[in-house]
C-alpha atoms as a printed R data frame, in Angstrom:
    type eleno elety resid chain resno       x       y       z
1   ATOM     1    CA   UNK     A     1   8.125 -10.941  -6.153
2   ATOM     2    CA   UNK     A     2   4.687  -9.322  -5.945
3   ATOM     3    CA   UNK     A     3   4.479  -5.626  -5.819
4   ATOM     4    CA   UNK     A     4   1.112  -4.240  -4.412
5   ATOM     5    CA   UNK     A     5  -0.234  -0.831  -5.005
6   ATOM     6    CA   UNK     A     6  -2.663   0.667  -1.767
7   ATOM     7    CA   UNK     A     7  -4.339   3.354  -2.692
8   ATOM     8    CA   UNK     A     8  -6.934   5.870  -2.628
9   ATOM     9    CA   UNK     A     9  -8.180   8.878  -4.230
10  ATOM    10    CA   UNK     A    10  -9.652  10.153  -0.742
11  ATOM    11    CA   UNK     A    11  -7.171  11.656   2.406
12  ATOM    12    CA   UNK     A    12  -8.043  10.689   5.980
13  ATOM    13    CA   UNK     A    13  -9.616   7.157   4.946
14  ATOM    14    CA   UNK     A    14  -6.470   5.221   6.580
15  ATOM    15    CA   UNK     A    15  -4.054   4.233   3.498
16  ATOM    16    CA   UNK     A    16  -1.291   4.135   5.530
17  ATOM    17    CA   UNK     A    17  -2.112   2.215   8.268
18  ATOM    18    CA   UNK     A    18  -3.535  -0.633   5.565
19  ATOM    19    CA   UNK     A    19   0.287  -0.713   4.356
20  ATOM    20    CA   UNK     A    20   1.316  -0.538   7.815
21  ATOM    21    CA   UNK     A    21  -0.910  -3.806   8.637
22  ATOM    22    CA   UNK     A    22  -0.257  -5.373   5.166
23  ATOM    23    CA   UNK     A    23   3.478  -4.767   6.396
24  ATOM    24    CA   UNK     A    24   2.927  -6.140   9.639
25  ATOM    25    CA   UNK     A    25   1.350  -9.253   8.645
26  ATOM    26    CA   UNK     A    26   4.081  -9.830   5.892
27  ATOM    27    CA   UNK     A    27   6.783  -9.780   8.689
28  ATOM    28    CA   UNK     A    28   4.783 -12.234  10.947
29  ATOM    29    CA   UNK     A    29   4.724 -14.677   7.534
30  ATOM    30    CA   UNK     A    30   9.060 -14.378   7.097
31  ATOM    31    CA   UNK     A    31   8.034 -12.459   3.626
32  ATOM    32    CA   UNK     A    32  11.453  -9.960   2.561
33  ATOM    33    CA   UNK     A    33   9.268  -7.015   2.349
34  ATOM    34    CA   UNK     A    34  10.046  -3.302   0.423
35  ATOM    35    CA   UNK     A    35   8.048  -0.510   1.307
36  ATOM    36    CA   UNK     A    36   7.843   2.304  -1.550
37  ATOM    37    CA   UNK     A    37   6.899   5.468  -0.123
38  ATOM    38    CA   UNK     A    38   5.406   7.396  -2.927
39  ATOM    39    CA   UNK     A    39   3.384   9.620  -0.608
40  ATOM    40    CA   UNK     A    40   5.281  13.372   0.184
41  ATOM    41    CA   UNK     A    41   3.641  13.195   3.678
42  ATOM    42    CA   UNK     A    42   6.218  10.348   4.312
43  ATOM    43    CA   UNK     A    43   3.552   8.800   6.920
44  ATOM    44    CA   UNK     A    44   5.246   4.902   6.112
45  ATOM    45    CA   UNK     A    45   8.930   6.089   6.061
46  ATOM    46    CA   UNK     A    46   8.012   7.189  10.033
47  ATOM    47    CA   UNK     A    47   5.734   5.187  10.677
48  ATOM    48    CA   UNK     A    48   8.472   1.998  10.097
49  ATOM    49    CA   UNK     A    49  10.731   3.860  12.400
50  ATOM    50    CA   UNK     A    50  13.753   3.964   9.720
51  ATOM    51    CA   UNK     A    51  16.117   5.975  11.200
52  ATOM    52    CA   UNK     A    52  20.017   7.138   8.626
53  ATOM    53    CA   UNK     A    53  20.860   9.173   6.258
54  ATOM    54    CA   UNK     A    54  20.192   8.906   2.333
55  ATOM    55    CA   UNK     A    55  21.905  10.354  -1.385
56  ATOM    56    CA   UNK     A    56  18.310   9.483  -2.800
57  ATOM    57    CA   UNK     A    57  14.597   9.135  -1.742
58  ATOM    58    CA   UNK     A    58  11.627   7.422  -4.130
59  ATOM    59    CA   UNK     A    59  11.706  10.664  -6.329
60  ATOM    60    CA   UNK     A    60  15.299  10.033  -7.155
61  ATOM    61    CA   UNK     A    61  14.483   6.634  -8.550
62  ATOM    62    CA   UNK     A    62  11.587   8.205 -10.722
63  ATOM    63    CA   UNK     A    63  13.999  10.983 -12.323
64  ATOM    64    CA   UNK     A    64  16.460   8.221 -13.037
65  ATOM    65    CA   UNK     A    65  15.320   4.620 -12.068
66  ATOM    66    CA   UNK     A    66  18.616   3.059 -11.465
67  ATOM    67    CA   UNK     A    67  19.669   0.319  -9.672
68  ATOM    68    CA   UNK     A    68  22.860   2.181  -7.691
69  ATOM    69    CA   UNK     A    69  19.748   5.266  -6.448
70  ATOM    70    CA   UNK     A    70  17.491   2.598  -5.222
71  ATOM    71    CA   UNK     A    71  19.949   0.909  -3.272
72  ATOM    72    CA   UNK     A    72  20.764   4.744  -1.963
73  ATOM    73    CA   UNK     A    73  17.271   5.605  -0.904
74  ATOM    74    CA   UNK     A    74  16.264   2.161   0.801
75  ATOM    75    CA   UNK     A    75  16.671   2.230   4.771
76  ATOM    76    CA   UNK     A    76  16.263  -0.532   7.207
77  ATOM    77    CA   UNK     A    77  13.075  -0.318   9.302
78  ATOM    78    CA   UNK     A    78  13.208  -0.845  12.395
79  ATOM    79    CA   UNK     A    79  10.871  -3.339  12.305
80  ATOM    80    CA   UNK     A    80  12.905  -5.977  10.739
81  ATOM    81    CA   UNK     A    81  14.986  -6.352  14.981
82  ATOM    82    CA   UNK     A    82  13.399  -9.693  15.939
83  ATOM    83    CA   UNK     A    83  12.801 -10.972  12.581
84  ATOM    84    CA   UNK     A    84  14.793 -13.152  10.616
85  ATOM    85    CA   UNK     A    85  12.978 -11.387   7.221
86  ATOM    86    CA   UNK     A    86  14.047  -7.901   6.587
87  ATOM    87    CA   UNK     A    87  11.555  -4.575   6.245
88  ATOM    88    CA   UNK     A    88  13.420  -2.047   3.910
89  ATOM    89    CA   UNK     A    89  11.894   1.065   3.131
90  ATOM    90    CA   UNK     A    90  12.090   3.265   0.151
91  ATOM    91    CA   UNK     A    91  12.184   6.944   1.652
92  ATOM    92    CA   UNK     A    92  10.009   9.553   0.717
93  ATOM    93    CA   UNK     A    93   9.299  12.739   0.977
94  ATOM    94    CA   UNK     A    94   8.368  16.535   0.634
95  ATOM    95    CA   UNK     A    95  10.134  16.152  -2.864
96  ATOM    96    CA   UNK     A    96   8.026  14.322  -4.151
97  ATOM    97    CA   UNK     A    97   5.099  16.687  -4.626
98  ATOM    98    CA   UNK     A    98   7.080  18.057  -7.539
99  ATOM    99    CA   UNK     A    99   6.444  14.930  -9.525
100 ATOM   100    CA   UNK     A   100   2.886  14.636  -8.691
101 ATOM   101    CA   UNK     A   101   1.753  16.105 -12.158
102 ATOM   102    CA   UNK     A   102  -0.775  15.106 -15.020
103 ATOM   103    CA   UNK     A   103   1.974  15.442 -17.622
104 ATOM   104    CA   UNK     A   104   4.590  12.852 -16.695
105 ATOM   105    CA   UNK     A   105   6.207  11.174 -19.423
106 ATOM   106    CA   UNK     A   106   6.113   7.381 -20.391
107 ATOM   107    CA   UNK     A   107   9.523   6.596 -18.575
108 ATOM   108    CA   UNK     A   108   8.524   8.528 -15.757
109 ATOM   109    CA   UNK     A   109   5.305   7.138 -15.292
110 ATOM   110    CA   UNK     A   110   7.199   3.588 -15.816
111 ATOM   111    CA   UNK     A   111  10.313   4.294 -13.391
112 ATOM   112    CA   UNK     A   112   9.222   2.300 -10.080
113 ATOM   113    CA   UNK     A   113   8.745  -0.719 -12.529
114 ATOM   114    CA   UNK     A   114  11.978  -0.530 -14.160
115 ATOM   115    CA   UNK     A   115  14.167  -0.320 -11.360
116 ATOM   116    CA   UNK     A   116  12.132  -2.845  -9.278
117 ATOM   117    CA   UNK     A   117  12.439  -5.098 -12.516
118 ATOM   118    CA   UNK     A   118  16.238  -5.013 -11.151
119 ATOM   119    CA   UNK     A   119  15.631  -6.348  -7.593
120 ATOM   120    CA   UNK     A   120  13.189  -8.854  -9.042
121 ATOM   121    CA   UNK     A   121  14.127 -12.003  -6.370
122 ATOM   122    CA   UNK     A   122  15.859  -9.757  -3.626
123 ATOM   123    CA   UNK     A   123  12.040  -9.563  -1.888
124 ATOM   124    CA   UNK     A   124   9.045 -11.349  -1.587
125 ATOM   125    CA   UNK     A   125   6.366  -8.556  -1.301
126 ATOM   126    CA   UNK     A   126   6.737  -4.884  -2.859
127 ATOM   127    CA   UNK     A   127   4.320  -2.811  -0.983
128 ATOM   128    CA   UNK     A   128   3.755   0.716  -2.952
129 ATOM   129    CA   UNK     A   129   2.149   3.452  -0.599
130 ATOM   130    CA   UNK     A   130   0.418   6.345  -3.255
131 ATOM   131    CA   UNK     A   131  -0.766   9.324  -2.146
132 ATOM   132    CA   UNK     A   132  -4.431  10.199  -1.677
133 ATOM   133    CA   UNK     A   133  -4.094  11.817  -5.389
134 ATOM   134    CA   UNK     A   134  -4.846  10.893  -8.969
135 ATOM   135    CA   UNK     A   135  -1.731  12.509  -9.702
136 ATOM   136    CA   UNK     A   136   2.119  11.608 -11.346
137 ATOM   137    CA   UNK     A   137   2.779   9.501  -8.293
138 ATOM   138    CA   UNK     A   138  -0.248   6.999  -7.875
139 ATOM   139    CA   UNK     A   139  -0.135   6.477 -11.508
140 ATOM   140    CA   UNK     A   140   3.275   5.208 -11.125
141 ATOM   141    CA   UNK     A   141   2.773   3.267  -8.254
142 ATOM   142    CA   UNK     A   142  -0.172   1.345 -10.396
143 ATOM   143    CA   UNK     A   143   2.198   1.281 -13.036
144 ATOM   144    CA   UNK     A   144   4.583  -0.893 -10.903
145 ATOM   145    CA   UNK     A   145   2.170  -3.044  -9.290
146 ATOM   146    CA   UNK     A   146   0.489  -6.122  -9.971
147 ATOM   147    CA   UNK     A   147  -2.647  -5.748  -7.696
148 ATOM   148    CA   UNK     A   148  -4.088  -2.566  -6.383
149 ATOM   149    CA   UNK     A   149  -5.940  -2.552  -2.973
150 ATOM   150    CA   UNK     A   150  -8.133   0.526  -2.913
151 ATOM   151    CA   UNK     A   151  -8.895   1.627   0.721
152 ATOM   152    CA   UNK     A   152 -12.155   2.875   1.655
153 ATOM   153    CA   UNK     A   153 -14.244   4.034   4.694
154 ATOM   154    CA   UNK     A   154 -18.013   3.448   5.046
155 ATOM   155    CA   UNK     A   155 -18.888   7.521   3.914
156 ATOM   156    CA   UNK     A   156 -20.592   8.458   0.805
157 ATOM   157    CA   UNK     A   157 -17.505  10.821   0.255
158 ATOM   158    CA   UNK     A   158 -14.955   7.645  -0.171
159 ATOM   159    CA   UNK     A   159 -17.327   5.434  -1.970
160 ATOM   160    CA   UNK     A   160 -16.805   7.976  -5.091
161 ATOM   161    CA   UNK     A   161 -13.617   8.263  -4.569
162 ATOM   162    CA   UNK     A   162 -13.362   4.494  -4.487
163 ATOM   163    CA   UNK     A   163 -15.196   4.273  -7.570
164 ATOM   164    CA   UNK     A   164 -12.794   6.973  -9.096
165 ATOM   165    CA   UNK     A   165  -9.730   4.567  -7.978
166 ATOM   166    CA   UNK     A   166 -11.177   1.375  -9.668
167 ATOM   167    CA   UNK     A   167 -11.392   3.954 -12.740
168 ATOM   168    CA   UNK     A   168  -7.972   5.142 -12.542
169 ATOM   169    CA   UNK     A   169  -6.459   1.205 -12.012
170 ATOM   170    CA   UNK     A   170  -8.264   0.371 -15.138
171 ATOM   171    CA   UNK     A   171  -6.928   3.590 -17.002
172 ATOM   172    CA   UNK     A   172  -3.040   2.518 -16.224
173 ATOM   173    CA   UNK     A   173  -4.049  -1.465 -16.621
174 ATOM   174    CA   UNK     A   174  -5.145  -0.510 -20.375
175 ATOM   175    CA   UNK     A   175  -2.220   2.510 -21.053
176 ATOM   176    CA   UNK     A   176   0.942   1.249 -19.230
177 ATOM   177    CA   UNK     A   177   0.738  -1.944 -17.604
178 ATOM   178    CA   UNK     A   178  -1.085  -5.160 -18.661
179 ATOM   179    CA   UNK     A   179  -0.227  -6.932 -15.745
180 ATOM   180    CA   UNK     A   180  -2.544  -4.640 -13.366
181 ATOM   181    CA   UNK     A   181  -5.652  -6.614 -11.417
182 ATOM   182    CA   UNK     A   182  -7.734  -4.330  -8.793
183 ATOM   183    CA   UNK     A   183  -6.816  -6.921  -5.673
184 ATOM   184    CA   UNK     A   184 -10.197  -5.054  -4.240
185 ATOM   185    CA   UNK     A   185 -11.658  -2.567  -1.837
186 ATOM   186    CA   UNK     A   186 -10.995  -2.545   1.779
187 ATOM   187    CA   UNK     A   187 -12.954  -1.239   4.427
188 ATOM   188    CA   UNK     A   188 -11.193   0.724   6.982
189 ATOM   189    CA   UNK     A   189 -12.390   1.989  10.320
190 ATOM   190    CA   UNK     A   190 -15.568   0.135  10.224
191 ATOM   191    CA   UNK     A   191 -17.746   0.342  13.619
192 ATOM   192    CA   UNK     A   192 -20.283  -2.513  12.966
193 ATOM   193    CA   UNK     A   193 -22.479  -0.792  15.236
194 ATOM   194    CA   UNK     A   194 -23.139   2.487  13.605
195 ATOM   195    CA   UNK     A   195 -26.228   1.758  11.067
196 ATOM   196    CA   UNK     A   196 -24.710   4.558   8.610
197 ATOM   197    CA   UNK     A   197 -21.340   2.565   7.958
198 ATOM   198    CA   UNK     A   198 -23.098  -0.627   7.847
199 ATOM   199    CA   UNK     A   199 -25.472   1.119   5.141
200 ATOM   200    CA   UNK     A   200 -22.344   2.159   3.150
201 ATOM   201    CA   UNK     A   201 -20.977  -1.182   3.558
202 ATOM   202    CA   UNK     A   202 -23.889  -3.006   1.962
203 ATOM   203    CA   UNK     A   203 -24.153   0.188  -0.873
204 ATOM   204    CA   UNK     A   204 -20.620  -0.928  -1.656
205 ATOM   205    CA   UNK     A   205 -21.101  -4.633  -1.877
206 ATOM   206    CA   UNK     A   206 -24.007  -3.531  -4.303
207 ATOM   207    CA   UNK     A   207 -21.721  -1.459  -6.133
208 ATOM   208    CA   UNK     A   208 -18.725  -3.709  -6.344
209 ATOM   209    CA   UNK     A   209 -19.931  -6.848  -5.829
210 ATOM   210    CA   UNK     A   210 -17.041  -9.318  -5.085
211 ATOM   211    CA   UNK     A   211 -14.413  -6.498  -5.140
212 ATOM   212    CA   UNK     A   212 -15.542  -6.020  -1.753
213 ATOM   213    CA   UNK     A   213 -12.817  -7.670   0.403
214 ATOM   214    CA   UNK     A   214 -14.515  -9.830   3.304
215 ATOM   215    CA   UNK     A   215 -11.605  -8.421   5.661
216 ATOM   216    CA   UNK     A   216 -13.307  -5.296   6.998
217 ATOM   217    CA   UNK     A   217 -10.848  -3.291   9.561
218 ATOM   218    CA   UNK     A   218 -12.578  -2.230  12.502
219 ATOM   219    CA   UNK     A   219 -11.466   1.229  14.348
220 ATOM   220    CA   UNK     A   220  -9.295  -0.230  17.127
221 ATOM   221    CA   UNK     A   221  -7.624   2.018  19.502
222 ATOM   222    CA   UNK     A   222  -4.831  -0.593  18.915
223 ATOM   223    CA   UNK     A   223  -3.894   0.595  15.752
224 ATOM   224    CA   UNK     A   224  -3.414   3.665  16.959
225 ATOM   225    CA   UNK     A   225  -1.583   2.531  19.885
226 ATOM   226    CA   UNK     A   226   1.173   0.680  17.117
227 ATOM   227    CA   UNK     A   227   1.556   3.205  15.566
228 ATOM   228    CA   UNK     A   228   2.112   5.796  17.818
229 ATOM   229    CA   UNK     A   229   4.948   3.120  19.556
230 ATOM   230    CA   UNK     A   230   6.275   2.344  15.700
231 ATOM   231    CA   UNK     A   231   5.764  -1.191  16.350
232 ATOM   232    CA   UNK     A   232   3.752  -3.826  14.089
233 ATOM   233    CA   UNK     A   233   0.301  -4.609  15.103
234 ATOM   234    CA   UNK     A   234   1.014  -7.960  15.509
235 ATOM   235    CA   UNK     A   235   3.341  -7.188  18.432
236 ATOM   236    CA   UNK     A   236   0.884  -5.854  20.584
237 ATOM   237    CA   UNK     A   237  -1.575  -8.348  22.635
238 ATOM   238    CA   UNK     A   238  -4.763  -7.442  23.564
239 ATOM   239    CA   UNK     A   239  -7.806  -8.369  22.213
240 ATOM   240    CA   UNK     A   240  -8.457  -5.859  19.998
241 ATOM   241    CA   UNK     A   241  -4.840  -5.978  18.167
242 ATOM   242    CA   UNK     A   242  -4.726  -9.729  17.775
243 ATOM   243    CA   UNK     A   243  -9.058  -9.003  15.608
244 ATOM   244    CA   UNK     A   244  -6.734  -6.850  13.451
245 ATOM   245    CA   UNK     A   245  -3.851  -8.466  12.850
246 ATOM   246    CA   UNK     A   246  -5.602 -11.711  12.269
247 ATOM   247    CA   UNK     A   247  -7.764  -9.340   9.427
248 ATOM   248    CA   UNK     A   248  -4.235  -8.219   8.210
249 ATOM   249    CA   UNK     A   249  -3.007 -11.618   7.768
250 ATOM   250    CA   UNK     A   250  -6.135 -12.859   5.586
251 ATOM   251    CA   UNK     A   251  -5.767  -9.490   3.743
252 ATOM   252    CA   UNK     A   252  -1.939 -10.569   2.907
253 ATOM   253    CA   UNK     A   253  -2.832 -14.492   2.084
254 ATOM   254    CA   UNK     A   254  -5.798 -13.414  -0.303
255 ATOM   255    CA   UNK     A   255  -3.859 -10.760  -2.316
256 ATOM   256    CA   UNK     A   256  -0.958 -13.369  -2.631
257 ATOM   257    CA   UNK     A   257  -3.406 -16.400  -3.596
258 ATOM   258    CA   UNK     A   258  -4.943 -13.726  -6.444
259 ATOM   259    CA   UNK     A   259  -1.678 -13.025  -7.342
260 ATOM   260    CA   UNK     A   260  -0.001 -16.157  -7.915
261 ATOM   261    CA   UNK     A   261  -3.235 -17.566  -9.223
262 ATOM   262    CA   UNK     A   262  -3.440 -14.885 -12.337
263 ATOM   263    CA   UNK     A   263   0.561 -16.302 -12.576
264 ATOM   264    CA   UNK     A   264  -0.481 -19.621 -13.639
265 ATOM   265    CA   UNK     A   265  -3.713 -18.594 -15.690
């Protein structure tokens, strides 16, 4: 099972509609996917069109990470009709906001990992959505992951905050979890043909070198169009769906290959 933390320490830059996409393509490969919404906005809980009532949400499972309140806060999206692999989603919520503090303790901060530890086998792909926050919540989010993607947009604003997210990923690697790799920096809502993003683009290959993913997401109207009809990107079939989702998939294959690489190392 590989759990992948997408985050970013800067709002409006996309985040969601990465996990979205990473979602997307994992259902298009047959993965058994688990989305953990760790963001109180709750954009991927709506955006995977779960629909049901819950006991528990995500900040259940950090107050007491057992295996009975996970099973109680995970809904079916939506997306899994059609699909012989299921999408469950881990709910979340306004509640969480309470949680995103600076003083967590050590089993807080290590909650998501010990109650996914439990489901280890059930799925293929644990997707963790943080907020846009260097708060309670991403930290635990990195603390449960194996690979962090850190999404970007080509601004001088989100560049530092990427920077400040390849920080924080090594902060939790060296405190709490061992096991923690950056998977890289994506670039979302690139328009090739604006000189100033592909000026930011080459300042953060210059920057980050090879932590610069190759798949760069272009701002489609298509991705706007999924997810304003809760469907998966792939779904849709226009030109401009079928760039992305092909992006999405090669996103997906690299941060498994990295994944089950460091595995055998």
């Amino acid at each position: 099972m590989v759990v992948i933390a997408v985050c970013s320490l800067k709002g409006g830059v996309g985040k969601t509609s990465v996990t979205l996409g990473l979602v997307s393509a994992a259902r298009q490969a047959g993965l058994r996917t688990l989305v953990v919404d760790l963001d109180p906005q709750g954009d991927s809980t709506a955006g995977l069109d779960v629909d049901g009532d819950v006991t528990s949400t995500s900040a259940t499972i950090i107050d007491d990470p057992r295996r009975r309140h996970l099973r109680a806060a995970t809904l079916r999206s939506h997306w899994s009709e059609g699909s012989a692999a299921p999408v469950d989603v881990v709910v979340g919520g306004a509640e969480l906001a309470r949680l995103d503090r600076t003083d967590l303790s050590t089993r807080a901060l290590t909650s998501l990992r010990t109650v996914l530890d439990k489901v280890d086998g059930a799925y293929d792909l644990v997707v963790v959505d943080c907020p846009p926050s260097l708060g309670g919540l991403t930290r635990i989010g990195l603390a449960a992951a194996h690979r962090a993607l850190v999404v970007t947009e080509p601004g001088v604003f989100a560049i530092a905050a990427a920077d400040r997210a390849l920080k924080a990923v090594h902060e939790v690697r060296s405190s709490l979890n061992p096991r923690l790799q950056p998977l890289g920096i994506v670039v979302n809502r690139l328009r090739a043909n604006i000189g100033e993003h592909r000026y930011r683009v080459e300042e953060l290959a210059s920057l980050f070198g090879p932590l610069v993913l190759t798949q760069r997401i272009p701002e489609r109207t298509s991705v706007q169009r999924a997810q304003g009809a809760f469907v998966p990107i792939h779904d849709l079939r226009n030109p401009g769906a079928r760039e992305v989702a092909g992006l999405f998939d090669g996103l997906l294959a690299h941060a498994l290959r990295a994944t089950r690489r460091r595995w055998q190392t």
